[in-house]
C-alpha positions as CSV (number, residue, x, y, z in Angstrom):
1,X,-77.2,141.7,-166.7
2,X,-78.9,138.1,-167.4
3,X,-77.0,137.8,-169.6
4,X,-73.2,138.2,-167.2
5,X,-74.7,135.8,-164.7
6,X,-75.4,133.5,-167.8
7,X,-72.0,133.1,-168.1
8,X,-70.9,133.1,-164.8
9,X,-73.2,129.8,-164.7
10,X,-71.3,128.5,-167.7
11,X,-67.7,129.4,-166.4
12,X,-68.5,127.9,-163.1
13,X,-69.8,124.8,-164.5
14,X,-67.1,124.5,-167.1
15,X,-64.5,125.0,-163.9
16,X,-66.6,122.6,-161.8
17,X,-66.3,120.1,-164.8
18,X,-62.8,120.2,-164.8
19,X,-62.1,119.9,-161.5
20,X,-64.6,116.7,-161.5
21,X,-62.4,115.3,-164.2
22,X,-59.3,116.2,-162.2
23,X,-60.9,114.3,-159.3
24,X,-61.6,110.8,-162.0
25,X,-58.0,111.4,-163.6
26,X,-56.3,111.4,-160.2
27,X,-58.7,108.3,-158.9
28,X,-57.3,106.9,-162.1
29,X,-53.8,107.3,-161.8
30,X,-54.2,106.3,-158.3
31,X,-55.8,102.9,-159.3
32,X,-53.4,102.2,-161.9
33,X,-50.5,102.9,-159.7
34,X,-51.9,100.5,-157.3
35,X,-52.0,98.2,-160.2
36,X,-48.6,98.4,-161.0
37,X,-47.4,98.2,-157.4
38,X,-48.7,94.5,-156.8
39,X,-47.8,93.1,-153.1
40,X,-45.7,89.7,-152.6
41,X,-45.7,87.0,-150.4
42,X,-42.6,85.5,-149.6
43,X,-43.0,82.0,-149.2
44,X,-40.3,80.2,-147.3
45,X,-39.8,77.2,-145.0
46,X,-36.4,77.0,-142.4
47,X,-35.5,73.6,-141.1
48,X,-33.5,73.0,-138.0
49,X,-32.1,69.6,-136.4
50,X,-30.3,68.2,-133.8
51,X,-27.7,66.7,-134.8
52,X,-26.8,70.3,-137.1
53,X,-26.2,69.8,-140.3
54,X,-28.0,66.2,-141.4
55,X,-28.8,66.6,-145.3
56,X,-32.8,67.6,-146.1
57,X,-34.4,66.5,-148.5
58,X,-38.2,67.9,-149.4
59,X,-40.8,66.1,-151.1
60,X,-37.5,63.6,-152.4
61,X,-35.3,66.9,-153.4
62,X,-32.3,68.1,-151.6
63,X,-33.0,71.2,-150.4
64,X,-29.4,71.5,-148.2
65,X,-27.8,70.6,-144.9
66,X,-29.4,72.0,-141.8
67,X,-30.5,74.7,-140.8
68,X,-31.6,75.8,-143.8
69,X,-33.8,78.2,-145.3
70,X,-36.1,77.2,-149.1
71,X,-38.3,79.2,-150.6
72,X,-41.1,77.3,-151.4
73,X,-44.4,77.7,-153.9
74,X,-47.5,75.7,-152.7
75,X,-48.9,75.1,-149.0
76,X,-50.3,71.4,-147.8
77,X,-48.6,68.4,-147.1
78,X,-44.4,68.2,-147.5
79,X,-42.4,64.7,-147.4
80,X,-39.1,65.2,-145.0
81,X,-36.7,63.2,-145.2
82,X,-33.5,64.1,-142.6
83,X,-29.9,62.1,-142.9
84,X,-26.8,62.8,-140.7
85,X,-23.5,61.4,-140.3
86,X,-21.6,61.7,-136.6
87,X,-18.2,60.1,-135.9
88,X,-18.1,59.7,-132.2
89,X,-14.4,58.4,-132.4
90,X,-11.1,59.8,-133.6
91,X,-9.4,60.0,-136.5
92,X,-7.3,57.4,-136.4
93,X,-10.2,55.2,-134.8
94,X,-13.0,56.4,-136.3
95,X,-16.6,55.2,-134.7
96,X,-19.4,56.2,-137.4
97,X,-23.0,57.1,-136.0
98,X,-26.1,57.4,-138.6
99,X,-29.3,59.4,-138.1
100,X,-32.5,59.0,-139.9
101,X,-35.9,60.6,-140.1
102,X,-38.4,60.2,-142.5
103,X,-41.6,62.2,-141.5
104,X,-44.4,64.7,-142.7
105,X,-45.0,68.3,-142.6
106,X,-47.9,70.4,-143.3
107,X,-47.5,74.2,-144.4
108,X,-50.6,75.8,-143.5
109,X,-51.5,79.0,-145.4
110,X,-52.3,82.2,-143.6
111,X,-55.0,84.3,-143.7
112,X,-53.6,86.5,-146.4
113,X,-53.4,83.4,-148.8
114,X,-56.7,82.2,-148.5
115,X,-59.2,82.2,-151.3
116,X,-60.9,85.8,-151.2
117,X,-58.5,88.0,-149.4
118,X,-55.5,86.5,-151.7
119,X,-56.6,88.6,-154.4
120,X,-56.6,92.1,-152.0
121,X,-53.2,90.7,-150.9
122,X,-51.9,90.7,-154.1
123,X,-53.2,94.0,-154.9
124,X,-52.3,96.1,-152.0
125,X,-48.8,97.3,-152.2
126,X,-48.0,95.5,-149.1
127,X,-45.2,93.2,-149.0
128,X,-46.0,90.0,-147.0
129,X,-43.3,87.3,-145.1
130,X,-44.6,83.6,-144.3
131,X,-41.9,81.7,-142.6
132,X,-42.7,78.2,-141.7
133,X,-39.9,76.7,-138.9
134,X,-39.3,73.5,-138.7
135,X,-37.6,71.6,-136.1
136,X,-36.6,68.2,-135.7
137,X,-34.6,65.8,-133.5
138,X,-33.5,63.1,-135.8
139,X,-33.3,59.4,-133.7
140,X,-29.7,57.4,-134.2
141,X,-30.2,54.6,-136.6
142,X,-29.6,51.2,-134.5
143,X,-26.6,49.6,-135.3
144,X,-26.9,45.8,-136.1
145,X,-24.1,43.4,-136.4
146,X,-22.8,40.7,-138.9
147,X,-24.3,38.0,-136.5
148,X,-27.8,39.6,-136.1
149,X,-27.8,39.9,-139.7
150,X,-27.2,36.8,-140.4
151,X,-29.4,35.3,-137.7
152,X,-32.7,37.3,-138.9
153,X,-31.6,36.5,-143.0
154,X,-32.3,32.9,-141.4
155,X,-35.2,33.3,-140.2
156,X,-37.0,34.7,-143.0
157,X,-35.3,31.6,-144.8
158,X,-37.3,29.2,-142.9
159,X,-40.4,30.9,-143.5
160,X,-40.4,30.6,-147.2
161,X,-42.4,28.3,-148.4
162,X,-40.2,25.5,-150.4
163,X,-39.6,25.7,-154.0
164,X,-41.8,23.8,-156.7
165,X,-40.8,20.6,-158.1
166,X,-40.7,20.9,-161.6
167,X,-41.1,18.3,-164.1
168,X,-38.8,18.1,-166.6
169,X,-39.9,19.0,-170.0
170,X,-39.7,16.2,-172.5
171,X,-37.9,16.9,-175.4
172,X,-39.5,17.8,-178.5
173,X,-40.0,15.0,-181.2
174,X,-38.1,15.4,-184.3
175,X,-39.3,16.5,-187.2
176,X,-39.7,14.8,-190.6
């Protein structure tokens, strides 16, 4: 009888085993399914203006014409540049009005992206959204006319200093 409970022991312990490796193979495939199922983060910034439709350019690249949506890659400080283009008149009398903005925007980053938690961000299956919206009421350029540009062109005129009075090179003795 010593020895049937002998190898009961050993046919329990050899099931036990294999259910413990059952256990580490399925932990396994868990982890490397997790590994192959990275999250994202979509990245994106949407611009809006008043006046619609004025022509945006990020960091000196055209992105579009308002509003727009652009994907973008890194957070911090953007360069926006906003141009539009109104007529105020008709057709046949047109009357042109300009709009200008040159400013700066800063795309913070959210928790998710910050050094530490990025990494379970990217990990985690988990698909993230970060979309920055940006609004901005672009000023009419003033318009200035032929007499006002002339009038300041003579201003700065006067306050140039005069030119230099050159002497006049002698010219070179000839050669013998």
């Amino acid at each position: 009888m010593s020895g049937y409970n002998l190898a009961m022991k050993i046919t329990r312990g050899i099931k036990l085993g294999l259910l413990n490796h059952r256990k580490v193979f399925a932990a396994a495939v868990v982890a490397a399914a997790i590994g192959f199922l990275p999250g994202c983060v979509e990245r994106s910034i949407t611009v809006v203006t008043s006046p619609q439709h004025a022509v945006v350019y990020l960091n000196d690249v055209e992105v579009g014409r308002s509003p727009c949506k652009v994907p973008f890659e890194w957070y911090g400080d953007y360069s926006v540049r906003l141009r539009a283009k109104k007529n105020l008149g008709t057709t046949a009398d047109p009357h042109w009005v300009y709009y200008y903005l040159h400013t700066h925007r800063t795309a913070h980053a959210p928790w998710f992206q910050w050094i530490g938690p990025d990494l379970f961000a990217s990990l985690i299956p988990m698909h993230f959204k970060d979309n920055k919206i940006w609004a901005f009421i672009v000023p009419p350029v003033a318009q200035r006319t032929n007499a006002d540009l002339i009038k300041n062109a003579e201003h700065l005129k006067a306050q140039m200093p005069p030119p230099p009075t050159a002497a006049r090179p002698s010219p070179p003795a000839p050669t013998r």
